[in-house]
N, C-alpha and C positions, 0 to 999 in steps of 0.2 A: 101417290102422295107427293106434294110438291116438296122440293129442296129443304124451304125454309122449315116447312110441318115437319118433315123427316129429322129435320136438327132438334125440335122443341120436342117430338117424340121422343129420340133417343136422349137427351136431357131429362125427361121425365123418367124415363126407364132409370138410369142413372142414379138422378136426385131423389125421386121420393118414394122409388120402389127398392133403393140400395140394388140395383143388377148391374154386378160388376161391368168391366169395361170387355173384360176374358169372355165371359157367359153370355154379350151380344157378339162377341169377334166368333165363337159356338155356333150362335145359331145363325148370323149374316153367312156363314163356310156351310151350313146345313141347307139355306135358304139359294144355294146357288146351284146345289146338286138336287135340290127336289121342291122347286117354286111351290113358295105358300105366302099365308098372312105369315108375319112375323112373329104377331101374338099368340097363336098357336104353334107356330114352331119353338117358341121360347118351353110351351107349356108341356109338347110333346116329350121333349127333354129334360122335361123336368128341372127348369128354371126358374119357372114361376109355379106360383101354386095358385089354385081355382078361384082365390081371393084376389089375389093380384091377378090374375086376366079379364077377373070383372072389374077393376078399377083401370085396366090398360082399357079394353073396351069402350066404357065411361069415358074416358079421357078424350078418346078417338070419335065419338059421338057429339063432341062439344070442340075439336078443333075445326 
């Protein structure tokens, strides 16, 4: 994902999913000990619920 996507991504997490700033600093710490998508690791932990990872997805599909 390039720079800019990755900043409107984590904005989007943010702004219209309400996921705190703590609960991606979570899963970015999880993401560097056990490489994955993001949106699944948010999900794995129980960050997002099944709702929100079809709207992260969506999202991700149209940037």
């Amino acid at each position: 994902m390039a720079p800019a996507t990755h900043n409107k991504f984590i904005r989007f997490l943010q702004e219209d999913l309400a996921i705190s700033a703590s609960c991606l600093k979570i899963a970015l710490r999880h993401r560097e000990q056990d490489p994955g998508p993001l949106p699944m690791i948010l999900w794995q932990y129980g960050l997002v619920t099944i709702e929100q990872l079809e709207r992260i997805y969506d999202w991700l599909e149209t940037a």
